[in-house]
SEMARVO-604124 format. One line per field, with one value per residue: residue number from 1; chain; x, y, z of N, C-alpha, C, O in turn. Coordinates in steps of 0.1 Angstrom, whole numbers. Each point is the difference from the previous one (the first is absolute). Layout:
BEGIN
nr c(NUM, ...)
kette c(A, ...)
n.u c(X, ...)
n.v c(Y, ...)
n.w c(Z, ...)
ca.u c(X, ...)
ca.v c(Y, ...)
ca.w c(Z, ...)
c.u c(X, ...)
c.v c(Y, ...)
c.w c(Z, ...)
o.u c(X, ...)
o.v c(Y, ...)
o.w c(Z, ...)
***
This chain:
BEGIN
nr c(1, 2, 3, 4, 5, 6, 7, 8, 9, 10, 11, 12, 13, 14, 15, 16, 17, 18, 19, 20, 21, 22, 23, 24, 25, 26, 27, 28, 29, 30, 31, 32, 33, 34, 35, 36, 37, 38, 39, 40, 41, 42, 43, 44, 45, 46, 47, 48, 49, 50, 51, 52, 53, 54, 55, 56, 57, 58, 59, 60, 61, 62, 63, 64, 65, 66, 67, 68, 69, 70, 71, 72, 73, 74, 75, 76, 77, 78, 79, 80, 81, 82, 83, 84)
kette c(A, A, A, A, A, A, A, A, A, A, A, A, A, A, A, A, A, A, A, A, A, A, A, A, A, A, A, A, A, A, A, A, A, A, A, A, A, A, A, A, A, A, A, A, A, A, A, A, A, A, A, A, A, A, A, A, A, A, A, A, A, A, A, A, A, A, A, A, A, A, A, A, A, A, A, A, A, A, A, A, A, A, A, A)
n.u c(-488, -8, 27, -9, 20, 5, 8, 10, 23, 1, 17, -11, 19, -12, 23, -11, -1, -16, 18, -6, -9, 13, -17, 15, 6, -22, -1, -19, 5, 20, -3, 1, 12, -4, 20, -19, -16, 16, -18, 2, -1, 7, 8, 10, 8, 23, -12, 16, -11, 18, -25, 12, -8, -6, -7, -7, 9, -21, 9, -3, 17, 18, -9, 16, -18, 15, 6, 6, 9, -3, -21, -21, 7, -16, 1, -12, -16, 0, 5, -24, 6, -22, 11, -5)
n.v c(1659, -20, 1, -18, 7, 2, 24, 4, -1, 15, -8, 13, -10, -5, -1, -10, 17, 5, 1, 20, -20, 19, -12, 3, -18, -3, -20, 12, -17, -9, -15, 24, -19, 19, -6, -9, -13, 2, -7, -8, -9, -10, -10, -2, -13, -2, -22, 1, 6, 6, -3, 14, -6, 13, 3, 4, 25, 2, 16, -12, -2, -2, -14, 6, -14, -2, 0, -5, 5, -5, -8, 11, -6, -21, 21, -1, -1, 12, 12, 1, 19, 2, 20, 6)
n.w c(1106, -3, -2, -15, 8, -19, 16, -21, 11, -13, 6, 15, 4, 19, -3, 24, 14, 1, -13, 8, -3, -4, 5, -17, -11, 6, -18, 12, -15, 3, 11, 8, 7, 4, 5, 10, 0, 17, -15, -19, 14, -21, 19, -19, 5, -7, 9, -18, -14, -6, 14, -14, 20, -20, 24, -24, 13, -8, -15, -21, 1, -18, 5, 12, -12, 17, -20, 20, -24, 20, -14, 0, 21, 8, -10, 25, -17, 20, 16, 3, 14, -6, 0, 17)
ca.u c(0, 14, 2, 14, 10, 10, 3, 9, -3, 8, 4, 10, -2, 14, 3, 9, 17, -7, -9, -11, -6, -12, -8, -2, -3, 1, -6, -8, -8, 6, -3, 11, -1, 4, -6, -5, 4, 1, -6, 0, 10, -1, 12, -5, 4, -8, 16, 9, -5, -8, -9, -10, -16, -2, -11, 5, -13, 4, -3, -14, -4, -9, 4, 2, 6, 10, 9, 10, 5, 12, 6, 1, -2, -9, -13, -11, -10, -10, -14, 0, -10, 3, -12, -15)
ca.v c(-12, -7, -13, -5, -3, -4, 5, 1, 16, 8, 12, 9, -6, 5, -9, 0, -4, -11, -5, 7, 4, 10, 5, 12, 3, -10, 1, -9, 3, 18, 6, -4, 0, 6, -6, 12, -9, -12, -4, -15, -6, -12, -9, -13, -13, -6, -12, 6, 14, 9, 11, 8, 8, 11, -1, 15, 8, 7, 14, -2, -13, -9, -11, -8, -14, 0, -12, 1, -14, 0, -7, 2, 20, 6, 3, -4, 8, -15, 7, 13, 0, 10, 5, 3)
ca.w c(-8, -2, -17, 2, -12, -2, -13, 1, 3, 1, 14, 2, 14, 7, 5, 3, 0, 0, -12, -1, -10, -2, -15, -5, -14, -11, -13, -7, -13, -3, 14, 9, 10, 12, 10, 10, 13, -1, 10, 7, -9, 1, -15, -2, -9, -11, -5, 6, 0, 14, -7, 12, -3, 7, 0, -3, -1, -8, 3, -4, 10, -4, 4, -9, 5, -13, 2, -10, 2, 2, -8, -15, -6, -8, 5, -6, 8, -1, 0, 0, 7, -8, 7, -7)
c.u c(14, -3, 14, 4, 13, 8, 14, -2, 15, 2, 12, 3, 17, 4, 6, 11, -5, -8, -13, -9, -9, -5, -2, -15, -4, -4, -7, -8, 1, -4, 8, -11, 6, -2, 3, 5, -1, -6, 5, 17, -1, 4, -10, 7, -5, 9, 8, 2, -8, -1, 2, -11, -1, -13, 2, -11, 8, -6, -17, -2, -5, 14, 5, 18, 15, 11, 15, 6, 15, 13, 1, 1, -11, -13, -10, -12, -10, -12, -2, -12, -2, -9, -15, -3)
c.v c(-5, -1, -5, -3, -9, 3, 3, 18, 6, 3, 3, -3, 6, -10, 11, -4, -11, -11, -3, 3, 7, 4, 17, 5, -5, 8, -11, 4, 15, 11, 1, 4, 3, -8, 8, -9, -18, -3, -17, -7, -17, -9, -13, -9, -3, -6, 6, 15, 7, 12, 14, 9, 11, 7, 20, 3, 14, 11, -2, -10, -10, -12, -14, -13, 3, -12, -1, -20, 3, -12, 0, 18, 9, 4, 0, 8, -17, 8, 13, -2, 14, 10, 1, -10)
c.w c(-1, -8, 5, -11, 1, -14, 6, 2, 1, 15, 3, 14, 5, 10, 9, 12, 11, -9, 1, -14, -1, -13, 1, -10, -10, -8, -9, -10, -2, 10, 10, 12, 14, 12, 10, 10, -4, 12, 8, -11, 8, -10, -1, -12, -11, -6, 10, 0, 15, -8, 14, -7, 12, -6, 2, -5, -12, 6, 1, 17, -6, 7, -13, 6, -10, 5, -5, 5, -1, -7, -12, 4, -5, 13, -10, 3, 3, 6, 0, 6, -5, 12, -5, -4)
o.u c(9, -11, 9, -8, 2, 1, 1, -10, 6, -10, 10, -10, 9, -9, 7, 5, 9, -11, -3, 1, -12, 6, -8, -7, 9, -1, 5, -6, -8, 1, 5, -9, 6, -12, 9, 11, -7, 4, 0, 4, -3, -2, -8, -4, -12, 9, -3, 7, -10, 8, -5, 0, 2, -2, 4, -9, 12, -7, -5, -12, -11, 11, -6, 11, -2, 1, 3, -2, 7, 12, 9, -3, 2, -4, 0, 2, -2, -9, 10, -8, 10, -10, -2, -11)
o.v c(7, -1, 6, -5, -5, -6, 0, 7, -6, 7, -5, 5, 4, -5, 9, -11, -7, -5, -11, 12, -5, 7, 5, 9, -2, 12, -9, 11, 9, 12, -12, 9, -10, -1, 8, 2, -6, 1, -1, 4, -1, 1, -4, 8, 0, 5, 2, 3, -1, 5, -2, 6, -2, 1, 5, -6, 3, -1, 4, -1, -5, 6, -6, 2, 2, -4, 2, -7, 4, -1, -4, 8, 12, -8, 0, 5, -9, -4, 7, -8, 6, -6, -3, -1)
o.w c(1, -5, 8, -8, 11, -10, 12, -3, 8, 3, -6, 5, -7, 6, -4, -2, 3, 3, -4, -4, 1, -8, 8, 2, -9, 3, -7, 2, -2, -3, 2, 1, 4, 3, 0, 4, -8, 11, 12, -11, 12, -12, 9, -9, -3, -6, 12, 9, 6, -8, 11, -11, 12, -12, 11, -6, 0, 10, 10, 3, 5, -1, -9, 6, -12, 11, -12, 11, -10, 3, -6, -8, -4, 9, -13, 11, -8, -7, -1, -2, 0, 4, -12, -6)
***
């Protein structure tokens, strides 16, 4: 099943020596989350804001859409493809 959201999320990401953005770790609704693989990554717009979105599988395989805006600093959870 999907749900989509549009919530703000705590992560933990590693930049590297290639300014390479890799999501580690989030924390949603008091929950941490482990990211297992980065499956798809893709940038898109908003105003002047560039969004990147990375499309991340957890230990559970549940799949989930995450965002960071690179102008206000803020990630975001926007879906969850959940297993089962």
């Amino acid at each position: 099943m999907i749900y989509e959201f549009d919530e703000r999320i705590e992560l933990a990401a590693l930049f590297g020596p290639t300014a390479k953005l890799r999501p580690l770790w989030f924390v949603w609704k008091g929950a941490k989350y482990f990211i297992r693989d980065v499956t798809y990554y893709w940038t898109t717009s908003s105003g002047e804001a560039v969004i990147h979105h990375f499309s991340v599988k957890d230990a559970s395989g549940n799949l989930f859409e995450i965002g960071y805006n690179a102008q206000t600093l803020v990630w975001k959870l926007f879906k969850l493809e959940a297993e089962g």
